[in-house]
N, CA, C and O atoms as CSV, one atom per row, in Angstrom:
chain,resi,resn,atom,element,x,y,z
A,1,UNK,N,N,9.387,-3.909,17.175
A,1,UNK,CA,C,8.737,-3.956,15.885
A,1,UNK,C,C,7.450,-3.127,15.944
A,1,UNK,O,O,6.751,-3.074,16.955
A,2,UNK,N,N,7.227,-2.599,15.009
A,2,UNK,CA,C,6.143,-1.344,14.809
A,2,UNK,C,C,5.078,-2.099,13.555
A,2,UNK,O,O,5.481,-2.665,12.538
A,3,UNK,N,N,3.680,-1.917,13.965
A,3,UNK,CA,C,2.601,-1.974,12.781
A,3,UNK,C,C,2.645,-0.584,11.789
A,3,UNK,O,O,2.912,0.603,11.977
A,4,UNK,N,N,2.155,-1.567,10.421
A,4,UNK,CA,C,2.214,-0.173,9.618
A,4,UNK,C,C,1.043,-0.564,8.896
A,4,UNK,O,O,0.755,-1.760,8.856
A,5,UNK,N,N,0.077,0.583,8.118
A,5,UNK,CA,C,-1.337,-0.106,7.324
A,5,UNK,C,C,-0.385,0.780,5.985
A,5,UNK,O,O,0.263,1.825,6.037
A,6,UNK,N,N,-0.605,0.010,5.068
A,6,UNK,CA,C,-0.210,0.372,3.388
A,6,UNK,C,C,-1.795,0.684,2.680
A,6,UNK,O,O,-2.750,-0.070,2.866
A,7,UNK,N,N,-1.851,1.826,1.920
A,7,UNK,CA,C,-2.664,1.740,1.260
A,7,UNK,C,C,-2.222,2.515,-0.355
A,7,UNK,O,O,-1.022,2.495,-0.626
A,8,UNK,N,N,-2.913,2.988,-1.091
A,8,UNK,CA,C,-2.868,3.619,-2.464
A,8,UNK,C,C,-4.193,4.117,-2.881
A,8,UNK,O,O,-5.282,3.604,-2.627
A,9,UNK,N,N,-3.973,5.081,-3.489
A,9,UNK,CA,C,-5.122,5.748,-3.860
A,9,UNK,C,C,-5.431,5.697,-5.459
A,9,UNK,O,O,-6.062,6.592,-6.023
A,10,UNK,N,N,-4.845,4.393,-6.214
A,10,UNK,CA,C,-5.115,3.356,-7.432
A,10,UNK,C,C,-6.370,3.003,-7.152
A,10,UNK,O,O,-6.953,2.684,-6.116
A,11,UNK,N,N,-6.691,3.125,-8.324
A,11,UNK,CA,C,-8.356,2.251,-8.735
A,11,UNK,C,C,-9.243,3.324,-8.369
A,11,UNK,O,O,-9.223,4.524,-8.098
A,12,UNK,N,N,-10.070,2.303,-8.490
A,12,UNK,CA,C,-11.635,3.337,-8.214
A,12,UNK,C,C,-12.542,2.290,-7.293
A,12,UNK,O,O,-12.277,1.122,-7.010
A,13,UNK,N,N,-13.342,2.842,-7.033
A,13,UNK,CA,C,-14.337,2.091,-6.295
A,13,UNK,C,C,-16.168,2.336,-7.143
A,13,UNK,O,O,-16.401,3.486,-7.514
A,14,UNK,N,N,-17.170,1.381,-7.351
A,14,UNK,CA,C,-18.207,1.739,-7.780
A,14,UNK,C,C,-19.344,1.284,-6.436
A,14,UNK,O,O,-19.086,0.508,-5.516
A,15,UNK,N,N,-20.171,1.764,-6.586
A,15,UNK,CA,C,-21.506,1.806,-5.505
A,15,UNK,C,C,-21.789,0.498,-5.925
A,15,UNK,O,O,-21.195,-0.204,-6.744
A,16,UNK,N,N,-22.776,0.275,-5.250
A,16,UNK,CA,C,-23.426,-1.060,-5.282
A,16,UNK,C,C,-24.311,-0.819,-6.165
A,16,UNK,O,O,-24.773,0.304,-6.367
A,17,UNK,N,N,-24.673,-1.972,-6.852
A,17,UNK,CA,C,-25.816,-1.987,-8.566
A,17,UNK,C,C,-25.567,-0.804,-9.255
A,17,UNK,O,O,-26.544,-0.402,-9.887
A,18,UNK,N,N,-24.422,-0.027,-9.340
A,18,UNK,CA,C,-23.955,1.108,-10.287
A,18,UNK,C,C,-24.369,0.320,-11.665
A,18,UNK,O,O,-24.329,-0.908,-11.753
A,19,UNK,N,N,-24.852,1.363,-12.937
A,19,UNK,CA,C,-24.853,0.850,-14.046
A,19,UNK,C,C,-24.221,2.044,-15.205
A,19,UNK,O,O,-24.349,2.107,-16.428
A,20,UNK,N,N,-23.355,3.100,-14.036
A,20,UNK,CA,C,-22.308,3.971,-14.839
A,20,UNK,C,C,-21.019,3.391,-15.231
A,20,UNK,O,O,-20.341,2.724,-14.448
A,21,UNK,N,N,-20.732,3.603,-16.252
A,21,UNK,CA,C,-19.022,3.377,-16.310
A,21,UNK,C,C,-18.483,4.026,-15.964
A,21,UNK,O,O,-17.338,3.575,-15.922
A,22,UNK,N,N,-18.538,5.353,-15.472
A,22,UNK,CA,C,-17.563,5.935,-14.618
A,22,UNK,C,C,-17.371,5.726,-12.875
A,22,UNK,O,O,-18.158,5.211,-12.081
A,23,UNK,N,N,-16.515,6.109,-12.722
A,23,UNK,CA,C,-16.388,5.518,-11.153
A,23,UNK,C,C,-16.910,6.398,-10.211
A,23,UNK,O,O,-16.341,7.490,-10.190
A,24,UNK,N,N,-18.088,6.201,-9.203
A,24,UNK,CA,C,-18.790,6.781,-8.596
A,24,UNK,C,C,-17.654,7.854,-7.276
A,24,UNK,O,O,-17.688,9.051,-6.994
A,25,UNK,N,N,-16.850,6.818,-6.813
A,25,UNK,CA,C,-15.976,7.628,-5.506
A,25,UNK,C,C,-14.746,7.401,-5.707
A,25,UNK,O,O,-14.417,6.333,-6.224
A,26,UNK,N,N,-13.864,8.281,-5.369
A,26,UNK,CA,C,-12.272,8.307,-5.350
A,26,UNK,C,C,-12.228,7.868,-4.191
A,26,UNK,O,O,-13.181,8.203,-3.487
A,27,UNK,N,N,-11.437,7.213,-3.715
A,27,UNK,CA,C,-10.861,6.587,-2.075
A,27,UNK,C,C,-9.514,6.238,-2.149
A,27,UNK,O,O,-8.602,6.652,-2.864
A,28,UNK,N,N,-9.583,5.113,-0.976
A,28,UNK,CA,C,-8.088,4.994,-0.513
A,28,UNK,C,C,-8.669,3.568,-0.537
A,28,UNK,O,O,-9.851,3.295,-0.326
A,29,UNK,N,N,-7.207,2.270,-0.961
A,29,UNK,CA,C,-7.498,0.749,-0.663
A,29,UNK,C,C,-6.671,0.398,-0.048
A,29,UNK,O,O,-5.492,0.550,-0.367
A,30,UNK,N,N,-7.162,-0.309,1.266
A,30,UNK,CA,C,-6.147,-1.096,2.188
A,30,UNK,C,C,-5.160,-1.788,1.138
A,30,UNK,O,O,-5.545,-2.400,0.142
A,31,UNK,N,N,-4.455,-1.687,1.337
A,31,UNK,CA,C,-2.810,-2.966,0.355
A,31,UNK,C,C,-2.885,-4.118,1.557
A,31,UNK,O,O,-3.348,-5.254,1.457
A,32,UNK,N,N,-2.303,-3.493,2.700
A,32,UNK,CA,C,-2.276,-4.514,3.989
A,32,UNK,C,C,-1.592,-4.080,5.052
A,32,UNK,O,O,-1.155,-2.952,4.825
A,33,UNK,N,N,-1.269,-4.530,6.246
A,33,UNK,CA,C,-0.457,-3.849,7.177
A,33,UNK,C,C,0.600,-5.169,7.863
A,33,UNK,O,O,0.310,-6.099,8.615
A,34,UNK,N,N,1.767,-4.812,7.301
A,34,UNK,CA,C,2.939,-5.466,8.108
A,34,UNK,C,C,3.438,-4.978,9.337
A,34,UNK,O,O,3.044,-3.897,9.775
A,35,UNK,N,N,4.087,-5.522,9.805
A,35,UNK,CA,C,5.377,-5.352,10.705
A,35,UNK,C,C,6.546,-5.176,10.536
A,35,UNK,O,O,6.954,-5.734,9.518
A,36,UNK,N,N,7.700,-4.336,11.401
A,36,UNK,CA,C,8.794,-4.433,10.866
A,36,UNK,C,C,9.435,-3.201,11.739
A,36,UNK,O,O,8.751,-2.269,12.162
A,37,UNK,N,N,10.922,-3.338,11.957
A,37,UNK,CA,C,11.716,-2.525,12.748
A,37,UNK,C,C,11.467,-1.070,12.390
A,37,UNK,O,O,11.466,-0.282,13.336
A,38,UNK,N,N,11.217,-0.506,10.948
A,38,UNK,CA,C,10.942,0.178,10.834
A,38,UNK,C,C,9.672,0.426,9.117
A,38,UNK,O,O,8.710,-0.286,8.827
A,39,UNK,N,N,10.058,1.315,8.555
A,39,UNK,CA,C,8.375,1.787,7.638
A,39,UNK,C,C,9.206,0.619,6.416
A,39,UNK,O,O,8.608,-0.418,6.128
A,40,UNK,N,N,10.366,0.873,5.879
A,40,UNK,CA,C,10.956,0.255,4.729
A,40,UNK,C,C,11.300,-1.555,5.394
A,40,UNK,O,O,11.682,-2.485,4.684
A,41,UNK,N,N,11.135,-1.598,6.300
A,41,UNK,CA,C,11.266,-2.683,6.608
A,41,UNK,C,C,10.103,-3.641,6.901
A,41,UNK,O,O,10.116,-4.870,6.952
A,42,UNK,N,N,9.010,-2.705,7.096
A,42,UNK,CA,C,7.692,-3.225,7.211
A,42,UNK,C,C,7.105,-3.235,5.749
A,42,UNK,O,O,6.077,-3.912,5.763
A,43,UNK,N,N,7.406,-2.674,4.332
A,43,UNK,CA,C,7.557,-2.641,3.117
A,43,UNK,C,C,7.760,-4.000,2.322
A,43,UNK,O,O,7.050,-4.611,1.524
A,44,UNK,N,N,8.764,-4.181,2.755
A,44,UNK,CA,C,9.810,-5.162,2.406
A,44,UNK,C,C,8.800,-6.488,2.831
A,44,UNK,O,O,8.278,-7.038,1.861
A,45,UNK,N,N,8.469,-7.059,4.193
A,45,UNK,CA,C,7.499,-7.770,4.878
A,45,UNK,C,C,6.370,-7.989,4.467
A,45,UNK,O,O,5.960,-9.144,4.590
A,46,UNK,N,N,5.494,-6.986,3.852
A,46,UNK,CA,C,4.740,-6.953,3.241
A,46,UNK,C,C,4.455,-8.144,1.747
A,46,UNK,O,O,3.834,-9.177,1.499
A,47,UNK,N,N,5.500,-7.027,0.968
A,47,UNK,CA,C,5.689,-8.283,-0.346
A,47,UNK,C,C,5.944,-9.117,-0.200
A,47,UNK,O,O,5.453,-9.915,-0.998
A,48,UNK,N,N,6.888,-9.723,0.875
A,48,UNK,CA,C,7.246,-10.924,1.165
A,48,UNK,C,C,6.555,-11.969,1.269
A,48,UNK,O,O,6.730,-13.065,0.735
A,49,UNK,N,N,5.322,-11.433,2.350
A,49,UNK,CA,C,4.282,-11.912,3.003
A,49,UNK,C,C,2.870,-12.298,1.817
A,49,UNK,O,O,1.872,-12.973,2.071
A,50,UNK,N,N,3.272,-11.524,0.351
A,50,UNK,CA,C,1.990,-10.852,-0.374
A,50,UNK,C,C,2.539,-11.046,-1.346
A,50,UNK,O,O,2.678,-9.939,-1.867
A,51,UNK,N,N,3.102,-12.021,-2.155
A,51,UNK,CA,C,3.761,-11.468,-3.411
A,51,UNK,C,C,2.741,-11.676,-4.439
A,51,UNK,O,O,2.873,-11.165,-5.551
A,52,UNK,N,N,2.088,-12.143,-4.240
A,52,UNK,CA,C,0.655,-11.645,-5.314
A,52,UNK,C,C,0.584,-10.283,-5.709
A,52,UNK,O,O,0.272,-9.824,-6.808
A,53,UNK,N,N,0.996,-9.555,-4.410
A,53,UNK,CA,C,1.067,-7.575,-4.507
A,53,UNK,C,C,1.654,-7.297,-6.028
A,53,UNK,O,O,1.200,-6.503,-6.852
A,54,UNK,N,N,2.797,-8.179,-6.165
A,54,UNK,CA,C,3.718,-7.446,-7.402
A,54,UNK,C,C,3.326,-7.990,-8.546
A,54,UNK,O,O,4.108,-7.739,-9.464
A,55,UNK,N,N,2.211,-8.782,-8.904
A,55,UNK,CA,C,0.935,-9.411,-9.896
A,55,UNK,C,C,0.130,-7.799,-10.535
A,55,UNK,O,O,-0.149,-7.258,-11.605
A,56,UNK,N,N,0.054,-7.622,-9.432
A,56,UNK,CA,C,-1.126,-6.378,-9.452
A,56,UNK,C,C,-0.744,-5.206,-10.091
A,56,UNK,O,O,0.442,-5.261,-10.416
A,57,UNK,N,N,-1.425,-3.915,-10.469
A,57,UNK,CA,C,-1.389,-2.903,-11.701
A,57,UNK,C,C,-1.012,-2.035,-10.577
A,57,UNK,O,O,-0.385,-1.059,-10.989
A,58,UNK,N,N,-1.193,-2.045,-9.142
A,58,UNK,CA,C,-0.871,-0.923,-8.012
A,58,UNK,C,C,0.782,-0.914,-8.021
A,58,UNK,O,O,1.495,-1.909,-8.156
A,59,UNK,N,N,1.200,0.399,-7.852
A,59,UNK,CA,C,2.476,0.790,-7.933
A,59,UNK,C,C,2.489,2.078,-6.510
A,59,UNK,O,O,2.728,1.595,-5.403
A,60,UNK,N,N,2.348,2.961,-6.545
A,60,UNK,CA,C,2.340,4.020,-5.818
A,60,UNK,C,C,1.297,3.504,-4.500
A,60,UNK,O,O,0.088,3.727,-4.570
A,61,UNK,N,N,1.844,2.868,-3.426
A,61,UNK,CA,C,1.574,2.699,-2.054
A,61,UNK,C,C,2.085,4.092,-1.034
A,61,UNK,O,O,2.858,4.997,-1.349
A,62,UNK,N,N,1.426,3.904,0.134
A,62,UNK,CA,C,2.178,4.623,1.103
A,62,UNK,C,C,1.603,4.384,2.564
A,62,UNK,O,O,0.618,3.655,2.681
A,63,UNK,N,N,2.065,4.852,3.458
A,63,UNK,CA,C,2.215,4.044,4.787
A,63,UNK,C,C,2.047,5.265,5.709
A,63,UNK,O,O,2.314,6.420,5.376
A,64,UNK,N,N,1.406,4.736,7.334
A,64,UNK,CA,C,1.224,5.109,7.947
A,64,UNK,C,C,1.525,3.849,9.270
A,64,UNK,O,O,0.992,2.740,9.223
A,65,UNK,N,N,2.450,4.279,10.379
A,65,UNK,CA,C,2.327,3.765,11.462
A,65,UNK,C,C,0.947,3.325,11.985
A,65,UNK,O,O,-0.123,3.750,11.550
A,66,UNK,N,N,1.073,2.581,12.798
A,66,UNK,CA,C,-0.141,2.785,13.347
A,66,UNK,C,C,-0.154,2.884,15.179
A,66,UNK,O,O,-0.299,1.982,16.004
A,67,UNK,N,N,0.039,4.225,15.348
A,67,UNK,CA,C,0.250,4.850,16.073
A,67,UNK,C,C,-0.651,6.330,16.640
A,67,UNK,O,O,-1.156,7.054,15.782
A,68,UNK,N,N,-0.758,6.603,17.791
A,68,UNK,CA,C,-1.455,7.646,17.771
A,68,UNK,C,C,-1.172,9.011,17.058
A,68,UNK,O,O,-1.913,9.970,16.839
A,69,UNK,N,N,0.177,8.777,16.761
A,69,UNK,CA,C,0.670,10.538,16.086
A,69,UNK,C,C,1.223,9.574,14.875
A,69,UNK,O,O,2.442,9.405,14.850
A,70,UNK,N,N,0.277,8.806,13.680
A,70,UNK,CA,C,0.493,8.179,12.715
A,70,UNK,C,C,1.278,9.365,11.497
A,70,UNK,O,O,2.297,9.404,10.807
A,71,UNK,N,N,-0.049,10.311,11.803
A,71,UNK,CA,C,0.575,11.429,10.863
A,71,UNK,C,C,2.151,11.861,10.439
A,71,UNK,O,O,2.642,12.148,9.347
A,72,UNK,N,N,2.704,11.779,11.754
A,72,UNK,CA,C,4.234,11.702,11.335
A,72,UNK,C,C,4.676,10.739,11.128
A,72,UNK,O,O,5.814,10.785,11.595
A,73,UNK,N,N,4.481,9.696,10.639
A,73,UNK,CA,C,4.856,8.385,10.029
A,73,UNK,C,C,4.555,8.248,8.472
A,73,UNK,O,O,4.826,7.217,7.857
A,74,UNK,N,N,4.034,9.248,7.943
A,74,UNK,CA,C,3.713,9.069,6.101
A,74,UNK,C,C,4.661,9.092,5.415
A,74,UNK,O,O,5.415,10.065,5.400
A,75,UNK,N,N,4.898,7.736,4.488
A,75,UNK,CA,C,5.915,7.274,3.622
A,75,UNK,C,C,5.434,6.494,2.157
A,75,UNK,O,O,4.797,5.449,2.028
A,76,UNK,N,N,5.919,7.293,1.246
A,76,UNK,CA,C,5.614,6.778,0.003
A,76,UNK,C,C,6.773,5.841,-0.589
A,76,UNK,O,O,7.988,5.909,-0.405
A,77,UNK,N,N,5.823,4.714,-1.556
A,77,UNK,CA,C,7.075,3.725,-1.756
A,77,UNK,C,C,5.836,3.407,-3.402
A,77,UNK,O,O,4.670,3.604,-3.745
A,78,UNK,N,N,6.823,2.954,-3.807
A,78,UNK,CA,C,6.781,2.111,-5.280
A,78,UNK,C,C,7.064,0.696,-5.188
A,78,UNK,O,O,8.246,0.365,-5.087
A,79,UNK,N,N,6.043,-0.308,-5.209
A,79,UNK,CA,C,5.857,-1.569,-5.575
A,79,UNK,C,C,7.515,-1.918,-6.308
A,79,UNK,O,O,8.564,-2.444,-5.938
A,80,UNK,N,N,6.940,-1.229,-7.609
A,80,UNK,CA,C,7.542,-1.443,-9.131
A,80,UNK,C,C,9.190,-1.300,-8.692
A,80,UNK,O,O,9.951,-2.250,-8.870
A,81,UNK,N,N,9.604,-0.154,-8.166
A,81,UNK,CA,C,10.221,0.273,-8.097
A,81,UNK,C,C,11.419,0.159,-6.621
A,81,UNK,O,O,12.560,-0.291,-6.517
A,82,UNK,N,N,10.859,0.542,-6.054
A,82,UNK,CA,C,11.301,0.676,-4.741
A,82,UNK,C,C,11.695,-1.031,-4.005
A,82,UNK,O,O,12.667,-1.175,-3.263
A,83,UNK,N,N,10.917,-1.997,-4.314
A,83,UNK,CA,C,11.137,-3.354,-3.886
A,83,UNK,C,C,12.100,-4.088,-4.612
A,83,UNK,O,O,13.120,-4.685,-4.268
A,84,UNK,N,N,11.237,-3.804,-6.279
A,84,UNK,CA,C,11.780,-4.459,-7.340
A,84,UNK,C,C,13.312,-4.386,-7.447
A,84,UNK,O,O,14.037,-5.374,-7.325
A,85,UNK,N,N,13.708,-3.245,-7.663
A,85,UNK,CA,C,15.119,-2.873,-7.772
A,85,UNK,C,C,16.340,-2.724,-6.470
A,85,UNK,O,O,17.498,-2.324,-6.591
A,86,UNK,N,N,15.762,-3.106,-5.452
A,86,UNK,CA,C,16.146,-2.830,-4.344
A,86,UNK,C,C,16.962,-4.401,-4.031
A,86,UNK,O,O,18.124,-4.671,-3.728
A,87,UNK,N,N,15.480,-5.425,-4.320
A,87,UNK,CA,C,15.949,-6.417,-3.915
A,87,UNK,C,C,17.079,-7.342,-5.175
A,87,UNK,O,O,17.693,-8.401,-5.049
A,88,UNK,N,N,16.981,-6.442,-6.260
A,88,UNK,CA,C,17.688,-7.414,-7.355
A,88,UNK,C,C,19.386,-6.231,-7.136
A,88,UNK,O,O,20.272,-6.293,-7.988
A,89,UNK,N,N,19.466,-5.606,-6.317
A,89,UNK,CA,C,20.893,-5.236,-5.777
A,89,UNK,C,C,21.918,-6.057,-5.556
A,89,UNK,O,O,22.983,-5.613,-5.127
């Protein structure tokens, strides 16, 4: 079984005592990091583990091993999509 960290680049982030309405920084938000034989299986674990996740307005996640050569581990997945319809098969 392999670690994986999920994140999305949904939302915004504001500074501390901001009094703009616009959003100060673009970033990346941890989602969370499962386990699992492999990236769609550590996916799957995730929501399982989180189903509050599929509450939420985030749709477009994606994944990285967590591994020293993570880089070749990048995988995009859809909440909405990719779980939703997968598991009602």
């Amino acid at each position: 079984m392999e670690n994986y960290i999920f994140l999305t680049d949904e939302g915004y982030t504001y500074q501390p005592n901001s009094e703009c309405d616009v959003p100060d920084i673009e970033n990346l938000q941890v989602i969370g990091i499962a386990y699992g034989e492999n990236k769609k299986q550590a996916f799957y674990n995730l929501i399982n583990e989180s189903k509050y996740l599929l509450e939420t307005s985030f749709d477009k996640i994606f994944c990285y091993k967590l591994t020293r050569n993570y880089k070749d581990s990048y995988c995009e997945f859809s909440m909405k999509h990719d779980y939703i319809v997968e598991k009602n098969k």
